[in-house]
C-alpha positions in Angstrom: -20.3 -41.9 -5.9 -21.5 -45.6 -5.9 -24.4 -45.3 -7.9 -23.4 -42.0 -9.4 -26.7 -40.4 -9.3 -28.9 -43.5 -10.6 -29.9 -44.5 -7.2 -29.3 -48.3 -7.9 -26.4 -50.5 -8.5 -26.1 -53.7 -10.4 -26.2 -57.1 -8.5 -22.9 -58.7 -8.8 -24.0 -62.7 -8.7 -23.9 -64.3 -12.1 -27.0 -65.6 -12.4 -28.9 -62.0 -11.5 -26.6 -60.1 -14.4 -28.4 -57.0 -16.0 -30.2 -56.7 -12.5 -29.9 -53.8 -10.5 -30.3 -53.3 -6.6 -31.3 -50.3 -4.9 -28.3 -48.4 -4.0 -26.9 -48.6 -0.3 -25.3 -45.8 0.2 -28.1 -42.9 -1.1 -30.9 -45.5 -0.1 -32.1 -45.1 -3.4 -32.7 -41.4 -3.3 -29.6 -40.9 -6.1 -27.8 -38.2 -3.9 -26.4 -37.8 -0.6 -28.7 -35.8 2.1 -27.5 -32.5 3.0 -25.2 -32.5 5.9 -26.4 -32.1 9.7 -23.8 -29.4 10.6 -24.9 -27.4 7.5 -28.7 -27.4 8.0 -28.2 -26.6 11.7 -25.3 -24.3 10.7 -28.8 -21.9 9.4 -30.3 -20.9 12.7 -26.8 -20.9 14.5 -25.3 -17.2 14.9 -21.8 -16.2 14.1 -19.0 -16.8 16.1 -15.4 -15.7 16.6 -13.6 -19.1 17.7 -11.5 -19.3 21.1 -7.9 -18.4 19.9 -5.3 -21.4 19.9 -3.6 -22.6 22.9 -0.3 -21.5 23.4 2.4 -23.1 25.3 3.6 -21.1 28.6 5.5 -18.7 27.9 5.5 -18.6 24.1 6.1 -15.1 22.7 4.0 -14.6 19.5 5.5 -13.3 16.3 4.7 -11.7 12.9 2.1 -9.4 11.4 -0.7 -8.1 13.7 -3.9 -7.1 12.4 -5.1 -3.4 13.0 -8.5 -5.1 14.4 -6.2 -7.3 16.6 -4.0 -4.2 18.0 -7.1 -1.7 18.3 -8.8 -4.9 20.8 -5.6 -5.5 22.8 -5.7 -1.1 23.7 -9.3 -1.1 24.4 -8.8 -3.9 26.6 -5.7 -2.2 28.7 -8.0 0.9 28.4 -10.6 -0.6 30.2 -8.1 -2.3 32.5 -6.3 0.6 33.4 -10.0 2.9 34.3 -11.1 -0.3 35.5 -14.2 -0.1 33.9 -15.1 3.0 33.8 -14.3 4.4 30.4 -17.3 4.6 27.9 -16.9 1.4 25.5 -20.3 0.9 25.0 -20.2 1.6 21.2 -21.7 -1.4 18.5 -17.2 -1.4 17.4 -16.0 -0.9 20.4 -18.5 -3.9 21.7 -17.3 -5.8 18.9 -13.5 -5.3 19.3 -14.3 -6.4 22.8 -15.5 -9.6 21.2 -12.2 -10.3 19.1 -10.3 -9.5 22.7 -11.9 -12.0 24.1 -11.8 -14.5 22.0 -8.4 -13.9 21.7 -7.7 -14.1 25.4 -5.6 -16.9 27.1 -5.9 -19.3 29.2 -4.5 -17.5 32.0 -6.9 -13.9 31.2 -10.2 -16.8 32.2 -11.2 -17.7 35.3 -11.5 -21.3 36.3 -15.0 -21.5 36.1 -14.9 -20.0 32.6 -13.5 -22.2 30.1 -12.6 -20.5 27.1 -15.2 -21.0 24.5 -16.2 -19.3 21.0 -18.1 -16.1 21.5 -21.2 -15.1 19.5 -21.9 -12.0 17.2 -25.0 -10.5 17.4 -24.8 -8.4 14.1 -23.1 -6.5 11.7 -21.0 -3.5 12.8 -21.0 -0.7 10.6 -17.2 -0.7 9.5 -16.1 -4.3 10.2 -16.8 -6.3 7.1 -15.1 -8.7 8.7 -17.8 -9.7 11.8 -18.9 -13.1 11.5 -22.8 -11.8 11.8 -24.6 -13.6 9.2 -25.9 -17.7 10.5 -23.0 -20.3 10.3 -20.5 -17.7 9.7 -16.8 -18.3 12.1 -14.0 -16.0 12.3 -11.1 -18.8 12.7 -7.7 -18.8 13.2 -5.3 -19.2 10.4 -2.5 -18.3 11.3 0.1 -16.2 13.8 -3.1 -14.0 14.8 -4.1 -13.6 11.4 -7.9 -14.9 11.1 -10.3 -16.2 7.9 -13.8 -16.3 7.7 -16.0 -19.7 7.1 -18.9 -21.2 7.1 -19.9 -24.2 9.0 -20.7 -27.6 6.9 -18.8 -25.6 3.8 -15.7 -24.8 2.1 -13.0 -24.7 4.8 -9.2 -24.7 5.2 -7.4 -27.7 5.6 -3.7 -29.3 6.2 -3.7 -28.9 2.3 -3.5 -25.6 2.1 -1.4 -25.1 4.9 2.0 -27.4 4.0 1.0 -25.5 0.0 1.8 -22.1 2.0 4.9 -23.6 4.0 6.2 -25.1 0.6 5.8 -21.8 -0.9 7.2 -19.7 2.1 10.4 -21.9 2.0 10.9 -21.8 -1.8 10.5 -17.9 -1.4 12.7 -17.5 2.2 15.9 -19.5 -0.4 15.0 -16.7 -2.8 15.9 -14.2 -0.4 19.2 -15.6 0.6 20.1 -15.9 -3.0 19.5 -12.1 -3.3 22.1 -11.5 -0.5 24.4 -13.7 -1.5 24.5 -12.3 -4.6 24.7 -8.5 -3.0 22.2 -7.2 -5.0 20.5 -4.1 -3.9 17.5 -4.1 -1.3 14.2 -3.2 -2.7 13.1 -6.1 -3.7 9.1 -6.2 -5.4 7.6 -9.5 -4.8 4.5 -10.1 -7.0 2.4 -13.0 -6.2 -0.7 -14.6 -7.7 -2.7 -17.5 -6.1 -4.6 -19.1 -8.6 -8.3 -20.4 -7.6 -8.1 -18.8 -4.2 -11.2 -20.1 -3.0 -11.0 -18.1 0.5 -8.0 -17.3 0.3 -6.2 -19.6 2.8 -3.1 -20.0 1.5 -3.4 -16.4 -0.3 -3.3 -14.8 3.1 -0.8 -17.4 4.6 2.1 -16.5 1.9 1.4 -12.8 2.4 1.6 -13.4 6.5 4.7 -14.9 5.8 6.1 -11.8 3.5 4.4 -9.2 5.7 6.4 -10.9 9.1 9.7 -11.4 7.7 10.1 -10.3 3.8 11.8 -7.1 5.4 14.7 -8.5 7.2 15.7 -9.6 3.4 15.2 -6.8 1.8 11.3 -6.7 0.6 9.9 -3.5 0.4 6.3 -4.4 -1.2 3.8 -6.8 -2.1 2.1 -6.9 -4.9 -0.4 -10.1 -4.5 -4.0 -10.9 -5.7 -6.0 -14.1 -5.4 -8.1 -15.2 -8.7 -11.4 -17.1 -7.9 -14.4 -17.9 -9.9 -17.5 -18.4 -6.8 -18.6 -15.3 -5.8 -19.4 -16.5 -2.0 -15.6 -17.5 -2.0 -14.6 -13.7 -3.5 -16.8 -12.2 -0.6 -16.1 -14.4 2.4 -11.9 -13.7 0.9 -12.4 -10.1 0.9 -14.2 -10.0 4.0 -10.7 -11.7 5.9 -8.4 -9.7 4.0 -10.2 -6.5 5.2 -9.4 -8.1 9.0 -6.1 -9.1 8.7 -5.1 -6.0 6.8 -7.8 -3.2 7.1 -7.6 -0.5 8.6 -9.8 0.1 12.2 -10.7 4.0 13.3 -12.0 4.0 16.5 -14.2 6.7 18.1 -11.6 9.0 19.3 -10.3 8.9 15.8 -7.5 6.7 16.8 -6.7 5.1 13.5 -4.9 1.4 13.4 -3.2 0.8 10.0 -1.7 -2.5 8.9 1.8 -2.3 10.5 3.7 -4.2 13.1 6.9 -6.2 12.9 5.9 -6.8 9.1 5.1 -2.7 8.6 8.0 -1.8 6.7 6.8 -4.1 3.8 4.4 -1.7 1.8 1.8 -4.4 0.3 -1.4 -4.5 -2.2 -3.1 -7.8 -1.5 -6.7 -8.5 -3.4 -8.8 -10.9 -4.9 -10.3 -11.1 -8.9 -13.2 -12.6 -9.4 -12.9 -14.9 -12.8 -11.7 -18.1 -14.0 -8.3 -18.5 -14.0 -8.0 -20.6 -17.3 -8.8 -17.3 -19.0 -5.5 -15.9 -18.2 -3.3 -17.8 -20.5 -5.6 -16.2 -23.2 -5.9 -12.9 -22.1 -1.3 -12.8 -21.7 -1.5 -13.3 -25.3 -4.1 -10.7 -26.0 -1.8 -7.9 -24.1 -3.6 -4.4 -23.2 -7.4 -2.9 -23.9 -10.5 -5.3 -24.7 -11.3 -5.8 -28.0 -12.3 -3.5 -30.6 -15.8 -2.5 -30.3 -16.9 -3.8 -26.9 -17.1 -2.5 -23.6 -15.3 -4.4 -20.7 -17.0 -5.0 -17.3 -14.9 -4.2 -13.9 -13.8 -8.0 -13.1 -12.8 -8.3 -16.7 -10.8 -5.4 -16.5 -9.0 -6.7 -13.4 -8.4 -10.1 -14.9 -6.8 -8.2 -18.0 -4.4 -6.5 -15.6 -3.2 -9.5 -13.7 -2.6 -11.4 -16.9 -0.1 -8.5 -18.4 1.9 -9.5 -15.3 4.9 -11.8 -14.1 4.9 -13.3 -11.0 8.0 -14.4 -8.8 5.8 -16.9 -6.6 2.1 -19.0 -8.0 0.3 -21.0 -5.9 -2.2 -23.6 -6.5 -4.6 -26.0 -4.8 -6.6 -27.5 -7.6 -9.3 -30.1 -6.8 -8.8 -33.5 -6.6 -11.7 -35.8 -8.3 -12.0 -35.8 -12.0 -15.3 -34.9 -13.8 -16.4 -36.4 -16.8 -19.2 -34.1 -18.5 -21.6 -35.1 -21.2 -22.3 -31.8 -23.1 -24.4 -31.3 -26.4 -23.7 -28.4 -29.0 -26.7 -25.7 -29.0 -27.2 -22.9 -31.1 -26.3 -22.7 -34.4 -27.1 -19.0 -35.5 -23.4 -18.6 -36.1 -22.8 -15.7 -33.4 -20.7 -16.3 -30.3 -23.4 -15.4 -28.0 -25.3 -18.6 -30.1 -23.1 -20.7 -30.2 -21.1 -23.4 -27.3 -21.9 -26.2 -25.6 -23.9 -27.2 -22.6 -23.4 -29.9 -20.1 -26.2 -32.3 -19.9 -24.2 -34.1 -17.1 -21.5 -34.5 -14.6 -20.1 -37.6 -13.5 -17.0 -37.8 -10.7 -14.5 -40.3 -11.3 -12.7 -40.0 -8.3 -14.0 -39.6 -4.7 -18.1 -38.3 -4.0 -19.4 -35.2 -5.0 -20.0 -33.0 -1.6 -23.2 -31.9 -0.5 -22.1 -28.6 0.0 -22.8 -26.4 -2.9 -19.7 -24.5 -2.2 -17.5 -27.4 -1.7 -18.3 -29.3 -4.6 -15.7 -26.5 -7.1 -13.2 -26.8 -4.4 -13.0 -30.8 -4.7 -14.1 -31.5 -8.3 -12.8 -30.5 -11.4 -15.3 -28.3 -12.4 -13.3 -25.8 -14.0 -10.0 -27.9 -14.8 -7.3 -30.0 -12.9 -4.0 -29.7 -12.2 -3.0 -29.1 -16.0 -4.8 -26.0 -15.9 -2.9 -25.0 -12.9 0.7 -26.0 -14.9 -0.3 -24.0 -17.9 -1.5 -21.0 -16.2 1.5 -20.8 -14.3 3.7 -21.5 -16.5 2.2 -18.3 -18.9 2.0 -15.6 -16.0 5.9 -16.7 -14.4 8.6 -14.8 -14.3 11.8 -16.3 -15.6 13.1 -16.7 -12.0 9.5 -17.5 -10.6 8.3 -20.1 -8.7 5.0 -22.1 -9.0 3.9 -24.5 -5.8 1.1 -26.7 -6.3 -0.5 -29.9 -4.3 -2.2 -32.9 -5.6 -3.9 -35.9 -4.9 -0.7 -38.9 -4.4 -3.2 -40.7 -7.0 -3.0 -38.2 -10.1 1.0 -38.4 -9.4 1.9 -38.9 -12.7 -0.5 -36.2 -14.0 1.6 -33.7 -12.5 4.4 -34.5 -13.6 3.0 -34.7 -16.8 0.9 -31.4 -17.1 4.3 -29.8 -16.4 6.1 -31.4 -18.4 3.7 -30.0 -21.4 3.8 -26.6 -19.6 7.5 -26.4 -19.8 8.3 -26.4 -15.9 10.7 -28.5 -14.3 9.6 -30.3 -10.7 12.1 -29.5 -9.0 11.0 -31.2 -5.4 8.2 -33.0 -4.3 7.0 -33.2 -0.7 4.7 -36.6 -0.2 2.5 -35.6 2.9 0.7 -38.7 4.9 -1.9 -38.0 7.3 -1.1 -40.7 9.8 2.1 -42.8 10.2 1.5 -46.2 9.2 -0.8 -44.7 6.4 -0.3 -44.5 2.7 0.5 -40.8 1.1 -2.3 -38.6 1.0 -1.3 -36.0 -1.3 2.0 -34.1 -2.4 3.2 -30.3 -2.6 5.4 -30.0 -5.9 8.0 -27.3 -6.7 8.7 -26.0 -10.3 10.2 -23.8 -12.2 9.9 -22.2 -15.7 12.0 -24.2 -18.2 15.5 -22.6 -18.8 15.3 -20.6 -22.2 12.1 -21.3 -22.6 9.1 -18.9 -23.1 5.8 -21.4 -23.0 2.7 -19.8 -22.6 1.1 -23.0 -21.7 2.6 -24.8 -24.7 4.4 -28.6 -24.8 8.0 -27.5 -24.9 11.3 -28.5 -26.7 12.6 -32.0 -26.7 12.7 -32.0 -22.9 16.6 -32.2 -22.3 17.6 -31.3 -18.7 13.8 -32.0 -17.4 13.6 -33.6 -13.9 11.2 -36.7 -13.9 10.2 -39.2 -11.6 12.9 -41.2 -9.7 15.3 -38.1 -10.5 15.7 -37.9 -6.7 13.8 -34.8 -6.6 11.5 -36.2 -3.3 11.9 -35.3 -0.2 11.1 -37.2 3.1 6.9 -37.4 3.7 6.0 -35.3 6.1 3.4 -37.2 8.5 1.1 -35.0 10.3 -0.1 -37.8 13.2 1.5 -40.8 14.9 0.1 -43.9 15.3 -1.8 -43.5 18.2 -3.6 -39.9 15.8 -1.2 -36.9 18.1 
């Protein structure tokens, strides 16, 4: 990012202008090293993380894994025949894993601090085992989990006020039903778009699964579209243990139930670029004339023929400029298109993690892509949540505004008080009367802007002294 990628800067005294210096920051090598943590991250084995500490006597809530529930009755199993009973199977091993990672501090001794405990291997029927080198099986949240990789893409207070923002925006939907006295059964269908691994995917559908039925919610219908395919497997893989089903050797069968089990749900993730959706919406059913369609294409035609009461969105923060040069010339599709010859970041570094980088740069569009997607795929009703950078404020409010969505609040977030705002969660709905498809709308009458009083308090995650 200082000498972006040219490994030397120019000197700024007068009388050296047009020199150049070697660059400080790269030492001249014209990128950044790999990080420690993600080299060492190779030779280190999986791990499920120690579970959060609790407060005494705090009573947990929500949706319960099957893999979560099958652990807990192995472990009063065991207690009960106090060791006796056979669990000496690789999944029963393994659940015993999860159970004690997921044990409190009361369950260890206090010579045994609790501690993040090791996976020796995959387990035929759990996807979800953190086997491969670097790979952790973290807490997200209630006791839902989501696999990572050290020194990679990983979750972050981002993602988790997105989901909160979205949860609340959903929960007043709910009340509006019953005040209305409309009938229960509600459907709720819900996109996330660029999922990544599927944070705030799985948070929003924790949320639904825990309390969507005391409103009236009787399914889910929500899928996750992503473009890495590392991101698409490591999603998959956490969806399978937070809502996969866990047959144990007696034939003992744990399905995805619990408080939230009288919410029927169908949560996934696409593999494609979500950009493509606002195209394929217009296109309607079948591929074209003539040519076959490939499985992920298929499923990226189905989620663009439908509306959505709830989209999410965490697009990356650092602009990319990219050089690109026209190649072909033949005159077929296949022939023709450019290439990019380079990509410079405007904003911020580019990460050293190969996996990262997509997540932080705008590789494969910015928060206007986000706007117009959204604003194709919502229902009239629907409600599209996004965050952004505080410094690409006003290209926010701007890609909405040529999407046809109105902000309708904006939540500053600041990371420590005293600090300036990091980033901000933004609320908007579909223009009234308004059918966009991604298109600059009307004459904007009625649209909320900037210093309409549509910003809420920050929310600061630390005090001064970083609690």
């Amino acid at each position: 990012w200082k000498c972006k990628g040219r490994s030397t800067v120019p000197v700024v005294k007068q009388h050296e202008h047009g020199e150049r210096k070697r660059c400080h920051v790269c030492d001249g090598r014209g990128s950044l090293p790999v990080r420690r943590r993600l080299l060492e991250s190779r030779d280190t084995p999986g791990v499920i993380t120690r579970g959060r500490r609790r407060p005494p006597g705090w009573a947990e809530s929500g949706h319960t894994p099957p893999a979560v529930r099958a652990s807990l009755a192995l472990a009063r199993e065991r207690a009960e025949e106090n060791g006796d009973s056979d669990h000496s199977s690789p999944k029963h091993l393994a659940l015993s894993l999860l159970a004690k990672a997921n044990a409190s501090d009361d369950e260890h001794s206090n010579t045994k601090k609790r501690a993040d405990v090791p996976v020796a291997g995959p387990v035929e029927g759990l996807d979800w085992l953190p086997s491969a080198p670097g790979e952790q099986l973290c807490n997200l949240v209630g006791r839902w989990r989501i696999l990572q990789r050290v020194g990679s893409h990983r979750w972050t207070t981002d993602d988790l006020v997105t989901a909160y923002c979205a949860a609340t925006a959903l929960s007043a939907s709910f009340s509006k039903v019953d005040a209305c006295g409309r009938e229960n059964g509600r459907v709720i269908n819900y996109l996330d778009l660029g999922t990544g691994n599927a944070s705030v995917l799985q948070m929003v559908s924790w949320h639904i699964l825990s309390h969507g039925s005391a409103t009236g919610v009787t399914d889910l219908r929500a899928v996750g579209v992503e473009a890495r395919s590392e991101a698409v497997g490591l999603a998959c893989r956490s969806l399978s243990f937070n809502l996969g089903n866990v047959e144990l050797n007696d034939g003992t069968v744990y399905t995805s139930c619990g408080d939230g089990g009288a919410v029927r749900h169908e949560v996934g993730v696409v593999k494609g670029d979500f950009r493509d959706l606002v195209a394929l919406s217009k296109e309607g059913g079948g591929a074209t004339e003539g040519r076959s369609e490939s499985e992920e294409e298929g499923a990226m035609r189905r989620v663009a023929l439908r509306r959505f009461d709830l989209i999410t969105g965490t697009p990356p923060y650092f602009r990319v400029d990219f050089k690109t040069k026209k190649v072909g010339g033949g005159g077929t599709a296949a022939s023709d298109g450019n290439v990019v010859e380079s990509a410079v970041i405007r904003q911020g570094a580019m990460p050293t993690s190969v996996q990262s980088a997509p997540a932080r740069c705008e590789f494969r569009g910015g928060v206007e892509a986000y706007c117009a997607t959204a604003s194709s795929l919502l229902s009239p009703d629907g409600t599209f949540v996004v965050c952004e950078n505080w410094l690409n404020d006003g290209r926010v409010w701007d890609g909405a505004e040529r999407a046809g969505l109105d902000v309708t609040s904006v939540l500053p977030v600041v990371g420590r008080e005293g600090k300036p705002t990091l980033f901000a969660v933004y609320t908007m709905r579909k223009r009234a009367g308004k059918e966009m498809n991604g298109q600059r709308g009307g004459n904007g009458d009625g649209v909320l802007r900037r210093g309409d009083g549509v910003t809420r308090t920050p929310l600061v995650v630390r005090d001064r002294e970083g609690r």
